[in-house]
Backbone as a printed PyTorch tensor [residue, N CA C, xyz], in Angstrom:
tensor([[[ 2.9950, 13.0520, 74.2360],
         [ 3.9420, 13.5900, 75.1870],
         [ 4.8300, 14.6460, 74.5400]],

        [[ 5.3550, 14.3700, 73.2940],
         [ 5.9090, 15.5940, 72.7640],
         [ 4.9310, 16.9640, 72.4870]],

        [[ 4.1100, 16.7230, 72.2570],
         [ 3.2610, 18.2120, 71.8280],
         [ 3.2370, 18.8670, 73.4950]],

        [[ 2.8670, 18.1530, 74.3910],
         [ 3.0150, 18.2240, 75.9320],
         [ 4.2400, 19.2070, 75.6900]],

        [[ 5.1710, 18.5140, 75.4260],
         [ 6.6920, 19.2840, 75.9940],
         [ 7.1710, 20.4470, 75.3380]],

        [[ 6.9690, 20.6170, 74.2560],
         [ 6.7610, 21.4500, 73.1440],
         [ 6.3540, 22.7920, 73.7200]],

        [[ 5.0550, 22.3920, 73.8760],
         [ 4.2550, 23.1400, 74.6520],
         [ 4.6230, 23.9630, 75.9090]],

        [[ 5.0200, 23.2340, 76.6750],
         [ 5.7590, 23.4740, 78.1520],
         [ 7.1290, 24.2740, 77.3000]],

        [[ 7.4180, 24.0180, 76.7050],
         [ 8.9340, 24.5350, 76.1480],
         [ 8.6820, 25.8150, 75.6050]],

        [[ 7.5090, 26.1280, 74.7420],
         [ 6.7930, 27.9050, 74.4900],
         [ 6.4750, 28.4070, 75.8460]],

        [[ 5.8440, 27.5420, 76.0620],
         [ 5.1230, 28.5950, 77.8400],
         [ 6.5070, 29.6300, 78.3450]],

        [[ 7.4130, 28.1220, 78.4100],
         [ 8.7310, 29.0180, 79.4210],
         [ 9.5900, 29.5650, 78.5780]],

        [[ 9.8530, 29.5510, 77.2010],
         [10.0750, 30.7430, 76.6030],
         [ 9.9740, 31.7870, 76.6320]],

        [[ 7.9100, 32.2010, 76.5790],
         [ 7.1510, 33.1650, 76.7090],
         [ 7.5910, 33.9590, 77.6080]],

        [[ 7.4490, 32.8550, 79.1340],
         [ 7.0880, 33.6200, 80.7190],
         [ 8.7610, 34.1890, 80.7100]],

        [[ 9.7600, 33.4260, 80.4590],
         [11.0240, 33.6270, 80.6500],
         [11.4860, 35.1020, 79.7790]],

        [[10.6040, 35.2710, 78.4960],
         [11.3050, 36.3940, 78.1510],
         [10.1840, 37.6980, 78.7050]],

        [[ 9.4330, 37.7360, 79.4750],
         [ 8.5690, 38.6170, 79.9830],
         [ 9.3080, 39.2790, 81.1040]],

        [[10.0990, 38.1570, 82.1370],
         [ 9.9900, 38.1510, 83.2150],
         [11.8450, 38.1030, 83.5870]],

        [[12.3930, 38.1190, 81.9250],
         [14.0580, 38.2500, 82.4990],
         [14.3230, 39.3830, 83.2620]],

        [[14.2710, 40.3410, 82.5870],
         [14.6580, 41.3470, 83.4760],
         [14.3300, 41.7480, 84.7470]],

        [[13.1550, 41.1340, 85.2450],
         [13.2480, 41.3550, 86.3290],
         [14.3300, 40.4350, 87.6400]],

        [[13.9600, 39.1090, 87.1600],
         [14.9440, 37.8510, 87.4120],
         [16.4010, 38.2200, 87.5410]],

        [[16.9800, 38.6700, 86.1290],
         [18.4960, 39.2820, 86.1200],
         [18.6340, 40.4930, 87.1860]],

        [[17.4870, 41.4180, 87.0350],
         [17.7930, 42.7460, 87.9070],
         [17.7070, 42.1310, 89.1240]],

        [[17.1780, 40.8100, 89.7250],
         [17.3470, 40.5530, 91.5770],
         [18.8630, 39.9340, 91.7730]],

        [[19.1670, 39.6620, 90.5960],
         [20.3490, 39.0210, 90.4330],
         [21.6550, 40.1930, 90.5240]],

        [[21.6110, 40.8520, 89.6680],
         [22.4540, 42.4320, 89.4500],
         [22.2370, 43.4120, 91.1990]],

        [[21.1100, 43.3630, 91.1350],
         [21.0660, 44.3680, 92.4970],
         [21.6170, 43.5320, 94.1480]],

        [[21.4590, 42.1550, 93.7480],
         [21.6160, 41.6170, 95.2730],
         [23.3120, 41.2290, 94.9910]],

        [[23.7890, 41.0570, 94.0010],
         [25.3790, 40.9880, 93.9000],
         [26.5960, 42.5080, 94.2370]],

        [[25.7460, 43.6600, 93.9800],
         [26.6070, 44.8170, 94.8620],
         [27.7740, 44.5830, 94.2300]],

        [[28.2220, 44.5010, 93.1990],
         [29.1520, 44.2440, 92.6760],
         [30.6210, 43.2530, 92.2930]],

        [[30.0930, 42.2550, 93.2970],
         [30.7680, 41.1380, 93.9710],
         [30.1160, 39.9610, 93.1030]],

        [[31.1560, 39.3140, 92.6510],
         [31.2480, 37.9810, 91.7560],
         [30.9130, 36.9140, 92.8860]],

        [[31.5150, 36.7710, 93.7020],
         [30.8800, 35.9030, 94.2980],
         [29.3000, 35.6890, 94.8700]],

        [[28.8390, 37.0200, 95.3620],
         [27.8320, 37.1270, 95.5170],
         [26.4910, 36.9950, 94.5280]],

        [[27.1770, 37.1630, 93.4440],
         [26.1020, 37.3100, 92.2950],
         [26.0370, 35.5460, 91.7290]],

        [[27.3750, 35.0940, 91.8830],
         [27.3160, 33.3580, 91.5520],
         [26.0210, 32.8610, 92.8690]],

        [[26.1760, 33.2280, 94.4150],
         [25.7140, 32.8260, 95.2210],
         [23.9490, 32.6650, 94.7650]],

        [[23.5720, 34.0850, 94.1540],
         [22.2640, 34.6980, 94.1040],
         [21.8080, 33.7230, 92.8620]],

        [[22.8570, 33.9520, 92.0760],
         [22.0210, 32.9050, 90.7930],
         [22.2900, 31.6820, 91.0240]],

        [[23.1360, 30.7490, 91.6450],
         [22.7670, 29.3920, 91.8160],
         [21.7980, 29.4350, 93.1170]],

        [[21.5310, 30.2510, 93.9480],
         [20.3990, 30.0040, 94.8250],
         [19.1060, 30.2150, 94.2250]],

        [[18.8930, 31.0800, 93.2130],
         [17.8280, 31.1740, 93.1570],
         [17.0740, 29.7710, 91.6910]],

        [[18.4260, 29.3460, 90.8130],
         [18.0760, 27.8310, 90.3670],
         [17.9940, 26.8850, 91.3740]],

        [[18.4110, 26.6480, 92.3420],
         [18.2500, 25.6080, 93.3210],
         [16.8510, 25.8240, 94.3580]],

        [[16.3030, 27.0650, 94.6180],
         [15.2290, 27.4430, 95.1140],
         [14.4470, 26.7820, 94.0730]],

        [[14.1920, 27.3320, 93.1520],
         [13.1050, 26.5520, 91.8930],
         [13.2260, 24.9920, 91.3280]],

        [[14.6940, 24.5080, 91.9620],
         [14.5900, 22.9740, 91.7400],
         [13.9100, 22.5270, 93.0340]],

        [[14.1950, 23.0500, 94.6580],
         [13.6030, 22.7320, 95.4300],
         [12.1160, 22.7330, 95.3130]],

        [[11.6040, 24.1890, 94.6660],
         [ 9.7860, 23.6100, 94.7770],
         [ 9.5730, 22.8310, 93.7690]],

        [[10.0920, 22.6220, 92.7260],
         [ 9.8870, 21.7560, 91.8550],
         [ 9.7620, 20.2850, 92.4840]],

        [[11.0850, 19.8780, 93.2660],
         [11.1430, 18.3650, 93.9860],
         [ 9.5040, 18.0500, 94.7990]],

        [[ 9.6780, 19.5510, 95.7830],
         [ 8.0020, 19.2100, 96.3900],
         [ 6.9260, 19.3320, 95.6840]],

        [[ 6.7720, 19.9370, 94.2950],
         [ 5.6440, 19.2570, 93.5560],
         [ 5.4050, 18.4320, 93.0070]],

        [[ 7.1560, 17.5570, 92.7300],
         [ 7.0250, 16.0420, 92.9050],
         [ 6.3760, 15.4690, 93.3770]],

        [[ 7.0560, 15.5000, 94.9380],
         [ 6.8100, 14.5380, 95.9230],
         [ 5.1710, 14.7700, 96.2530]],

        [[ 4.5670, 15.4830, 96.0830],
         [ 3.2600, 15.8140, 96.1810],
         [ 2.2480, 15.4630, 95.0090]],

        [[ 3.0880, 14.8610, 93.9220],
         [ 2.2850, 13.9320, 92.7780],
         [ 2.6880, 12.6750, 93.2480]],

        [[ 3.5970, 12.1480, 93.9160],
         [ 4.2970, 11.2170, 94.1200],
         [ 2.6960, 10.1320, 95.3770]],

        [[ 2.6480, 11.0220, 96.2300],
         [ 2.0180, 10.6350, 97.3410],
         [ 0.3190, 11.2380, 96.9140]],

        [[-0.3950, 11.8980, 95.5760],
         [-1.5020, 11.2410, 94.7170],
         [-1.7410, 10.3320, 94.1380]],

        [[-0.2580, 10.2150, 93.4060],
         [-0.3140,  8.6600, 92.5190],
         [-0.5200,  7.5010, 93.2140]],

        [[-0.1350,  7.6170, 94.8810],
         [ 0.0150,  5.9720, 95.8270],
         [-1.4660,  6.7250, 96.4270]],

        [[-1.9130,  7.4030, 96.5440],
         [-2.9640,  7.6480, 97.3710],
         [-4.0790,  7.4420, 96.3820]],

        [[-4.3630,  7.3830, 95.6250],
         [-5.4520,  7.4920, 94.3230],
         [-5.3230,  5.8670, 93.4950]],

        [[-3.3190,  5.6260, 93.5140],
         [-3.3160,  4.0530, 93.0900],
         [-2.9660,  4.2180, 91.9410]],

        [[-3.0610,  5.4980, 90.9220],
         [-3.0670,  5.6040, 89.3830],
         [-2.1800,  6.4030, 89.5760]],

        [[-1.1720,  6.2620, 88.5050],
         [ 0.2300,  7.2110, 88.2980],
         [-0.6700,  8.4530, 87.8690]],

        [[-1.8490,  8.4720, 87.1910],
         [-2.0960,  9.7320, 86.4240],
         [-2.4110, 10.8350, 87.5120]],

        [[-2.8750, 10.3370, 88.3770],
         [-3.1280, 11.5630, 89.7180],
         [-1.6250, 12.1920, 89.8620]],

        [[-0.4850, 11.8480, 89.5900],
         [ 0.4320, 12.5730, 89.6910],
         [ 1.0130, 14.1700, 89.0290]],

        [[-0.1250, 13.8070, 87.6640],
         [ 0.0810, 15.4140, 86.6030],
         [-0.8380, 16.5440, 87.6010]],

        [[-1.0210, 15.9270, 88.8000],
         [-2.3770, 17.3520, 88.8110],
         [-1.0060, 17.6270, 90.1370]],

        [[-0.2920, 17.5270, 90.6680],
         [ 1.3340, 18.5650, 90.8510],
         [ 2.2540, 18.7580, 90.2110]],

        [[ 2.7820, 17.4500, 89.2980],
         [ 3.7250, 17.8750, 88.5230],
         [ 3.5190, 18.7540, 87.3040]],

        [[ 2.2840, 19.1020, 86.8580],
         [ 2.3080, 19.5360, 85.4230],
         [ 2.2840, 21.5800, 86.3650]],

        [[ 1.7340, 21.3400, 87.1600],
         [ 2.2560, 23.4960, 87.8070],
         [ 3.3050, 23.4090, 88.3500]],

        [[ 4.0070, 22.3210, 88.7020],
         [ 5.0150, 22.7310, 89.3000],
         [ 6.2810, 22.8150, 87.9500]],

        [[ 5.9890, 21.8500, 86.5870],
         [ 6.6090, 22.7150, 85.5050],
         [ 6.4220, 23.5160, 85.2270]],

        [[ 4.8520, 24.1510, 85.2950],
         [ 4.9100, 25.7670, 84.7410],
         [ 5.1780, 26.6500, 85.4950]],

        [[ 5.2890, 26.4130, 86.9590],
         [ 5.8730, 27.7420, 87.4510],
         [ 7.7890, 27.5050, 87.3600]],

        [[ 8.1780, 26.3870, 87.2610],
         [ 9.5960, 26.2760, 87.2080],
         [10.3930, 26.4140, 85.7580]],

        [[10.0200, 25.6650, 85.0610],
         [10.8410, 26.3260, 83.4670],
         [10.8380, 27.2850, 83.0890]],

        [[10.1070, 28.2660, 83.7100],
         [10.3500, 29.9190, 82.8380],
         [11.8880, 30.1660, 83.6140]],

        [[11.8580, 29.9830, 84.9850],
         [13.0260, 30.2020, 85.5760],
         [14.6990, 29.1910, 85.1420]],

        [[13.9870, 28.2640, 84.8390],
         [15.0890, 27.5490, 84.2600],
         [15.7760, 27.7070, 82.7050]],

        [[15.0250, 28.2420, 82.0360],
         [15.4980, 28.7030, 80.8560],
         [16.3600, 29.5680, 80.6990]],

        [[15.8240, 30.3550, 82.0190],
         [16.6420, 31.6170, 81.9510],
         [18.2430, 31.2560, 82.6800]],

        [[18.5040, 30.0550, 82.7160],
         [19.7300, 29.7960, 82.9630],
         [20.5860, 28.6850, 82.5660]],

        [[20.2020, 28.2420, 81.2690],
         [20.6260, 27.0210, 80.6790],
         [21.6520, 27.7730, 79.6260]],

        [[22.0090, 26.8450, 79.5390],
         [23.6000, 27.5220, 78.3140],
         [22.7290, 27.3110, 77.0370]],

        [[22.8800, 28.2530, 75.9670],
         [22.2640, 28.5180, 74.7980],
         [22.8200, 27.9150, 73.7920]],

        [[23.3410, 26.7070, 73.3720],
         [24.1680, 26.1620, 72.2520],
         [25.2480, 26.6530, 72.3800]],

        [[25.8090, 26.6760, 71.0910],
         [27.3330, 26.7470, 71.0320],
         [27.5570, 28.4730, 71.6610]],

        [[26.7810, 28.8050, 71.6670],
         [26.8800, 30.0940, 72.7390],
         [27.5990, 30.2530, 74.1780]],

        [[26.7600, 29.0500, 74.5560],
         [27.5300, 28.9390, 75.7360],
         [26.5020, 30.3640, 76.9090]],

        [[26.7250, 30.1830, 77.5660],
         [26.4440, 31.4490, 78.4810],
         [26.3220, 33.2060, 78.0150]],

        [[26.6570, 33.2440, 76.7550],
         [26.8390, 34.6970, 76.2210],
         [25.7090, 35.3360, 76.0850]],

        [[24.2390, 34.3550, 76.1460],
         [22.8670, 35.5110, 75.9700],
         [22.7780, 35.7970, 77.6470]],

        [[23.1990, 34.6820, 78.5330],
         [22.8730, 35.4670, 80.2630],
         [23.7560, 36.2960, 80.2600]],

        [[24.9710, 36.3700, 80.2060],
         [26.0210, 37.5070, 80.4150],
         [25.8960, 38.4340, 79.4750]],

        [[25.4370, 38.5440, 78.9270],
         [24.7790, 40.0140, 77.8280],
         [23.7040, 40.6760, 78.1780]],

        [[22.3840, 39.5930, 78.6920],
         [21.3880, 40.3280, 79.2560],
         [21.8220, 40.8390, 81.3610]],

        [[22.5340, 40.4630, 81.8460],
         [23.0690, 40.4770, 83.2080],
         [23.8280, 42.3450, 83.1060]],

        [[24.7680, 42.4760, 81.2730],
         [25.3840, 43.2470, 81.2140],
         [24.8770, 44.3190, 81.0280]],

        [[23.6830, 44.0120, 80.3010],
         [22.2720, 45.3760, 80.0220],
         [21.7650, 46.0700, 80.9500]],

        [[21.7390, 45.0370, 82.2400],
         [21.6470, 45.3290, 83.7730],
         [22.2970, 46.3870, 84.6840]],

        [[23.3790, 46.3090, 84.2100],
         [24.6010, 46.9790, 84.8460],
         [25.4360, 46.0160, 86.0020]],

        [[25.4910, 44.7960, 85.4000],
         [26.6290, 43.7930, 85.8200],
         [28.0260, 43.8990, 84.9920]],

        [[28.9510, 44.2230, 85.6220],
         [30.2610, 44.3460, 84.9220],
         [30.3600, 42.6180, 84.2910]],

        [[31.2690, 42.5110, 83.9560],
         [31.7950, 41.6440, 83.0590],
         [32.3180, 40.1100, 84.0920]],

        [[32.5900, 40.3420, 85.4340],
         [33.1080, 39.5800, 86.3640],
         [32.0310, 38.9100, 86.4980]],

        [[31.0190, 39.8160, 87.3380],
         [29.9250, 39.4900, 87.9000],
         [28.6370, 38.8050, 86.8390]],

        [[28.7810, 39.0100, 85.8020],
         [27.9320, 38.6930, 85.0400],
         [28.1480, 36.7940, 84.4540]],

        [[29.4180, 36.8380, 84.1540],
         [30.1750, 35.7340, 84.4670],
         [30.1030, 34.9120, 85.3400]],

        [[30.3120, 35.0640, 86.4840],
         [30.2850, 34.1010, 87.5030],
         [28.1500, 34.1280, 88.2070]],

        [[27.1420, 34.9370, 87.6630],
         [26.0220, 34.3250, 87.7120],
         [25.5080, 33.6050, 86.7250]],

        [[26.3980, 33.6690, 85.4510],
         [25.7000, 32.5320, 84.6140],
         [26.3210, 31.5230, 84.8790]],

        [[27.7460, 31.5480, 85.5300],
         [28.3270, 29.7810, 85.4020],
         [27.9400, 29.2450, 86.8460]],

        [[27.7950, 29.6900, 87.6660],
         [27.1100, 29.4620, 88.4210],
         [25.6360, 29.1060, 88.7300]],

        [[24.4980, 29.0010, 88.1360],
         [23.6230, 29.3040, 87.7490],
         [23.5310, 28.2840, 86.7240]],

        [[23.9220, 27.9110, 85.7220],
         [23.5250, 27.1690, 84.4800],
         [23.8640, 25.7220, 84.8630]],

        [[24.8630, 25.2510, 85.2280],
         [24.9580, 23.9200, 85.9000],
         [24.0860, 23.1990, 86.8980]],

        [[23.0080, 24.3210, 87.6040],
         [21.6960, 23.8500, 88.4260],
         [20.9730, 23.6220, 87.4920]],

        [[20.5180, 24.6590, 86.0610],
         [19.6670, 24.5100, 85.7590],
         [19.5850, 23.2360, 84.6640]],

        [[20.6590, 22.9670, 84.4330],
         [20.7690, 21.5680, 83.5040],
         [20.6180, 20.5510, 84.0980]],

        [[20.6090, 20.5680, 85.7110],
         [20.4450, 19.4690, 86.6460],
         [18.7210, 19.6820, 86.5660]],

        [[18.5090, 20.5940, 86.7530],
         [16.6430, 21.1470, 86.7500],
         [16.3150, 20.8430, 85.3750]],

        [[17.0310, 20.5160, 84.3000],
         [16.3450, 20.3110, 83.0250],
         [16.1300, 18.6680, 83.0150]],

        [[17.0760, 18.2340, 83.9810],
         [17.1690, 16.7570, 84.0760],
         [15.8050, 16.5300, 84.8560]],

        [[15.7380, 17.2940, 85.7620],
         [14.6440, 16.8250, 86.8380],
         [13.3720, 16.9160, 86.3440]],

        [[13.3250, 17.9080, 85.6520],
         [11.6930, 18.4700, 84.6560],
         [11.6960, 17.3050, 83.8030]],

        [[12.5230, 16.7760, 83.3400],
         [12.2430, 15.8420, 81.7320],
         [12.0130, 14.3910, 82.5240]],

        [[12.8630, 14.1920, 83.9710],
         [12.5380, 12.7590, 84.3390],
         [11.3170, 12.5100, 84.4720]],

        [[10.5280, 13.9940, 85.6770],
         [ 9.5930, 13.9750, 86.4820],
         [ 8.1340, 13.9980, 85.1460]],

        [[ 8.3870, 14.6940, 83.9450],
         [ 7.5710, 14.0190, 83.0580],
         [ 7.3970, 13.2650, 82.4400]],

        [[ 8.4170, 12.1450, 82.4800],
         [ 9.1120, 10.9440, 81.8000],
         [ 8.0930,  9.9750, 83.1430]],

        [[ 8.0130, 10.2450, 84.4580],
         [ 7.6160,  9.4320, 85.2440],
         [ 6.4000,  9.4270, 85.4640]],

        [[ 5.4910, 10.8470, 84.9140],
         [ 4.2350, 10.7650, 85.1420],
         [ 3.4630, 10.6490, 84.1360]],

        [[ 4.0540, 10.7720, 82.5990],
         [ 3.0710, 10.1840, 81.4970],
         [ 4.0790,  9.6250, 80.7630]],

        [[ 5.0030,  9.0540, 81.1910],
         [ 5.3340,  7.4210, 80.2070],
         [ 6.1330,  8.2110, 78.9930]],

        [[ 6.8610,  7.2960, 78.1660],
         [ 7.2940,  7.2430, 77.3680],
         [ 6.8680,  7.5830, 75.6770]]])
């Protein structure tokens, strides 16, 4: 299970640093300069990716009772981690950093200093809830 997670943990590294800038730029362009709006855009768009994440749960959830074997459950939960942790990385607080690599790359963007701010703190508190949900939901489908 660790080489598993490991694993899953390069993937969304990888995809996450391919694919920031585009992620930050929907973030920068749909905020118009408005802090609130840009908190709105980045905690919607972590809570969008915890939502499909839940339904590729619930869609291993109802293989595992339909099949009888928990293991029928990796054939949703294991894509619905790889399409969701690239996005979640990109919004988890970085160690003692704290939020300073999203609000640096947000700032490269052309997010002022407000706005850049209020989409990472906004934004990073889903995705630590989404780091919870990724680690249970593989905690529940291959064990300990």
């Amino acid at each position: 299970m660790i080489f598993g997670f490991l694993g899953l943990l390069c993937w969304a590294l990888v995809v996450a640093h391919l694919f920031a800038r585009r992620a930050y730029g929907m973030v920068v362009g749909a905020a118009r300069g408005r802090p609130a709006r840009a908190a709105a855009v980045a905690a919607g768009m972590q809570l969008g990716g915890l939502l499909v994440f839940g339904l590729f749960c619930l869609a291993g959830i109802g293989l595992s009772r339909h099949f009888d074997a928990a293991r029928y459950a990796a054939f949703a939960v294991v894509p619905g981690c790889l399409l969701y942790t690239p996005l979640l990385v990109l919004a988890v607080p970085g160690g003692a950093g704290g939020y300073r690599h999203v609000r640096g790359d947000l700032g490269e963007l052309g997010a002022d200093r407000r706005v850049a701010r209020a989409a990472a703190w906004a934004a990073g508190p889903v995705a630590v809830l989404g780091l919870v949900a990724v680690l249970s939901g593989l905690v529940a489908t291959f064990g300990a």
